[in-house]
N, C-alpha and C positions, 0 to 999 in steps of 0.2 A: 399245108402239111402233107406229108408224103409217108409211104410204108415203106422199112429197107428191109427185103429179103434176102437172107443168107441161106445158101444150101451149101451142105456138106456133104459129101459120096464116098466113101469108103467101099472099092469094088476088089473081091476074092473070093476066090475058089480053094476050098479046103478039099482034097479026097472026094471028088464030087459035088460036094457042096456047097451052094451059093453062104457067104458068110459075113459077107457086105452091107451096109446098111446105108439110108437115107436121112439126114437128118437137115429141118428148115424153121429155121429162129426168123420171126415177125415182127417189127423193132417200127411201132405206132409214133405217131405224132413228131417224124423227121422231119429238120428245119433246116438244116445247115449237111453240110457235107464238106471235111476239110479231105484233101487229095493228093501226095504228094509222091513223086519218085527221086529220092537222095541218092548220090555217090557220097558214100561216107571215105573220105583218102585215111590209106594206111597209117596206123598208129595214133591215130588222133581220134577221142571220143566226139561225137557229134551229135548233139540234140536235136530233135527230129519232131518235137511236138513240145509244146509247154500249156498247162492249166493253171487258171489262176481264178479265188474267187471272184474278183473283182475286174475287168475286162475294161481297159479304157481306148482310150482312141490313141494316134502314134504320139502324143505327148508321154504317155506314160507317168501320167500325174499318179495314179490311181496306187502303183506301185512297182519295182521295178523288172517281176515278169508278166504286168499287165497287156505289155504292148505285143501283138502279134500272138496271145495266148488266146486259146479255147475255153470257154466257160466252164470250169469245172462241176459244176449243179447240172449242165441240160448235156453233159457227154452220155450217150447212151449205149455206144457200140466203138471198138477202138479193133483195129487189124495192122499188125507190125508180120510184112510177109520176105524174107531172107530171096532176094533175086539173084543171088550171087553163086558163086562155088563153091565157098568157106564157108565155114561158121562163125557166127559173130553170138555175141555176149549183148543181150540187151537189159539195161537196169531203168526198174521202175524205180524213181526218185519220190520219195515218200514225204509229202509234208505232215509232220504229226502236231504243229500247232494253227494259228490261223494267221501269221505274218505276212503270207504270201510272198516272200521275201527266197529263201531256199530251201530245197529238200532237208531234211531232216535224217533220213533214215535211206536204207537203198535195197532193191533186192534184184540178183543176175540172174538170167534167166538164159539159158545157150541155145541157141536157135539155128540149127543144120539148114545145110544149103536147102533151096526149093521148099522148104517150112515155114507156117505163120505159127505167129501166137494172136489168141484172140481172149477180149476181156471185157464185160458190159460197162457198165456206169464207174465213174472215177472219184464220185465224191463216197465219202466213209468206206472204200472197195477196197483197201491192201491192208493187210497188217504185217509186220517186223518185229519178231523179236530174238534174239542171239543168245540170252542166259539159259535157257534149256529147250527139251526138245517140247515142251506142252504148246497144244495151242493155244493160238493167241487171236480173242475177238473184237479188243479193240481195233475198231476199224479207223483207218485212217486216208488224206484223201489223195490222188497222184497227183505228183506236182509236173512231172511232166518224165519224156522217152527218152535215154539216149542211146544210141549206138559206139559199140567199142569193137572195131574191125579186126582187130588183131593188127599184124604185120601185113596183111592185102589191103585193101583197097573192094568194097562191096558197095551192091546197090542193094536199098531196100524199097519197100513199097507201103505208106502209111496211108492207112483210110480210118477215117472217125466221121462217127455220123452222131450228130446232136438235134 
């Protein structure tokens, strides 16, 4: 098992003043490391990660986003970072039952060129809800990334560490 260290640097000068901060998240007991750099082609949404409870081998008995999926229980660390020019639309796809079968629910997230979004653990970690503005604590688990390029054509850069 391995420690993944994340630091973040936030460096400016306000009117003199340093206003910049450091900040370094500790993420114990990594096992796995999935790593990938996508060209997602213009116009066309592209899934870039998928979770599923149940993880089988390439038969895909198990269910049918089992194969090629991340364990959704040991995801600890997840980084969707925009390498492109554009901006791109990234939607977390939300299973709100335990089918393992497909999202349920969806939430967009718009992510500027040279920008990540970063998000810890996947299981009971999003919640969706559209009939008002209260929040909402049913948690629910990610079923998996996609990417929606617009009209360009973008790379991204996905790191999950489990």
């Amino acid at each position: 098992m391995a420690t993944l260290t994340s630091t973040i640097t936030e460096s400016i000068s306000l009117n003199g003043a340093d206003r910049g901060s450091t900040n370094t998240l500790s993420v114990a007991s990594v096992t796995q490391v999935f790593h990938r750099i996508v060209t997602c082609p213009a116009n066309q949404d592209t899934t870039v990660a998928t979770f599923a409870s149940t993880v089988d081998d390439s038969t895909g008995a198990a269910g049918s986003n089992s194969v090629g999926s991340l364990d959704v229980g040991d995801v600890k660390y997840v980084r969707v970072t925009n390498l492109g020019s554009n901006s791109i639309n990234l939607s977390l796809q939300v299973e709100t039952g335990s089918s393992d079968t497909a999202a349920d629910e969806s939430a967009t997230i718009l992510i500027e060129a040279g920008k990540s979004f970063i998000m810890g653990a996947t299981t009971s970690a999003i919640a969706v809800k559209d009939a008002d503005a209260d929040i909402e604590t049913s948690m629910h688990h990610l079923e998996s990334l996609l990417i929606d390029p617009g009209t360009n054509a973008v790379t991204v850069e996905v790191f999950i560490a489990s």
